[in-house]
C-alpha positions in Angstrom: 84.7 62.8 131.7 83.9 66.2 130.4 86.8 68.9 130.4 85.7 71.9 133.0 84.7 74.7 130.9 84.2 78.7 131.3 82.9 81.4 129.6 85.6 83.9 128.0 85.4 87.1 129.2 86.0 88.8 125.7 83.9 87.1 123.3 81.6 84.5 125.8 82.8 81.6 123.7 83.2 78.6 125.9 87.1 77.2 127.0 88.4 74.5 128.7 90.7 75.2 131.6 93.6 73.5 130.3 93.5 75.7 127.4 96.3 78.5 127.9 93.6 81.3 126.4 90.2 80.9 124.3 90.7 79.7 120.5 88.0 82.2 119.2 89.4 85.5 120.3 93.1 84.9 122.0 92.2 86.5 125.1 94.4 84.9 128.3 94.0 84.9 131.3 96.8 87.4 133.3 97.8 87.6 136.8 95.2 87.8 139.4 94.9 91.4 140.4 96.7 93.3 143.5 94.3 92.6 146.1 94.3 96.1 148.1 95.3 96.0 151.9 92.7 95.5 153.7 90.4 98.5 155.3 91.6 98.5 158.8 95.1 98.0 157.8 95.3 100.8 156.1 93.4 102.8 158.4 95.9 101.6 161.6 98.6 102.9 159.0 97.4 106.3 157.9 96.8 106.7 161.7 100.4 105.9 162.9 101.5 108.5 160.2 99.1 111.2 161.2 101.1 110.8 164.6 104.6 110.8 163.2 103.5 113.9 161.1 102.2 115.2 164.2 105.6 114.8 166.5 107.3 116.3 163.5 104.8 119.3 163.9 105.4 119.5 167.4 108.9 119.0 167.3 109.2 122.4 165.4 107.9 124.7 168.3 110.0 122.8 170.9 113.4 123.9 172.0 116.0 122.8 169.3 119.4 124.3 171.4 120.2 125.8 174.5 122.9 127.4 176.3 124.3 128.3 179.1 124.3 127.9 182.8 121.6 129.2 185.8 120.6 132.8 185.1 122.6 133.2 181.7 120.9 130.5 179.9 118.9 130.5 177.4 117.0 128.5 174.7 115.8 128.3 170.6 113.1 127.0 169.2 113.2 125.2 165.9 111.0 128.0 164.6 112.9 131.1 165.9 115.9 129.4 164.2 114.0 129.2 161.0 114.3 125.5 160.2 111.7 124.6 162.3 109.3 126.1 159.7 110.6 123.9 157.1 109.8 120.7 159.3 106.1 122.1 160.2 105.4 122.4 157.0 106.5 119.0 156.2 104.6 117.7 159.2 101.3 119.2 158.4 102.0 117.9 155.1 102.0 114.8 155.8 99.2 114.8 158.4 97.1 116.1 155.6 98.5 113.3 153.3 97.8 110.4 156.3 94.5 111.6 157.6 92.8 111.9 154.1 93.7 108.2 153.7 92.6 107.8 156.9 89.3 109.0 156.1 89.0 107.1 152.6 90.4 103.9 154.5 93.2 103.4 152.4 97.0 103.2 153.0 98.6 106.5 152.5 101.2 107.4 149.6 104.4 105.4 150.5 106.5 107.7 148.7 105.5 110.7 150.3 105.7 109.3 153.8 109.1 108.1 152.9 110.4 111.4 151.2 108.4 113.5 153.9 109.7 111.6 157.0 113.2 111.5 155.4 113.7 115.3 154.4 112.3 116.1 158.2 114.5 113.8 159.6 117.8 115.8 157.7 117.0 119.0 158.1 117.0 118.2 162.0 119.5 116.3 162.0 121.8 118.8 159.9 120.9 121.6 162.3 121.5 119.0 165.4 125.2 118.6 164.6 126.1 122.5 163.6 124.6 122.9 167.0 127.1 120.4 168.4 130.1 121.3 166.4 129.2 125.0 167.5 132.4 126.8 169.4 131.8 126.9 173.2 132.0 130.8 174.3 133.1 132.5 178.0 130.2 135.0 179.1 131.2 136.2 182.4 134.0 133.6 183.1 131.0 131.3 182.4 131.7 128.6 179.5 128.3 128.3 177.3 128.2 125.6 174.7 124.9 125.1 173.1 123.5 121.7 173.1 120.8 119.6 171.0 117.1 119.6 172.9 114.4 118.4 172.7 112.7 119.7 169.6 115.3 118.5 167.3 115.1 114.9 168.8 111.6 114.7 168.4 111.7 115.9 164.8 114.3 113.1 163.5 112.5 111.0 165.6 108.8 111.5 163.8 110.6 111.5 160.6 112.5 108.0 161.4 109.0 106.8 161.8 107.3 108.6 159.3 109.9 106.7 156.5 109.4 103.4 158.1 105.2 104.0 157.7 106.1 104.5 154.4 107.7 101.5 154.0 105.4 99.5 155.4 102.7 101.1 153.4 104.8 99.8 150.2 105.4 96.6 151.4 101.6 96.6 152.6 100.5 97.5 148.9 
């Protein structure tokens, strides 16, 4: 029986298949190449991100901390507070990032959805525990003591998810 033959892709000179490269030129045969992640998968990816991004963008104009009792309370945004600029940024950042590979069906950068949903994720989380560890004051014989809301949980929560789409997306790779 005949050995099984192919064509080299360098110099067209015919090589068996037991042969560990063609005898004319040297070329071998490497790895076969990364097959990308299929269409839809990256598509159902980029689109999860674009909605992490977006609760991170949202999070920013909810209330981060309030205070206070009845009549005398009162509440922050993450954007009166300053931070919450920051984390829009980084949220519409992102959603630009995701929905571009949504658009070109392709997964989006891992390492910016990692880094993005990471340095979201601490800068709320940083501002959620000075507004725990904050001193409780007496207005009017009334005891205020600011506490986290909602804002800042919604934040560290789209920026949880945000780094676990980027994992995903490199594992997916």
């Amino acid at each position: 029986m005949a050995p099984q033959l192919y064509q080299c892709p360098a110099c067209g000179q015919p090589v068996s298949y037991s042969a560990p490269g063609c005898p004319r030129c040297g070329w071998r045969p490497g790895p076969p190449p990364i097959q990308p992640a299929p269409a839809k998968k990256a598509q159902q990816l980029a689109l999860v991100a674009t909605g992490f991004a977006a609760l991170i963008a949202v999070g920013s104009f909810l209330p981060w901390a309030a205070a206070g009792a009845g009549l005398l309370s009162a509440s922050r945004t993450g954007i009166e507070g300053g931070d919450g600029w920051i984390t829009l940024g980084i949220g519409a950042a992102a959603a630009y990032v995701a929905i571009r590979a949504w658009l070109d069906s392709r997964i989006p950068h891992p390492g910016k959805m990692v880094a993005a949903g990471l340095a979201a994720a601490a800068i709320a989380v940083v501002d959620a525990l000075d507004i725990v560890g904050r001193q409780a004051t007496s207005v009017y014989g009334v005891e205020i003591k600011p506490t986290p809301e909602l804002g800042v949980l919604v934040v560290i929560a789209g920026g949880v998810g945000l780094a676990v789409i980027g994992v995903a997306g490199n594992r997916a790779q």
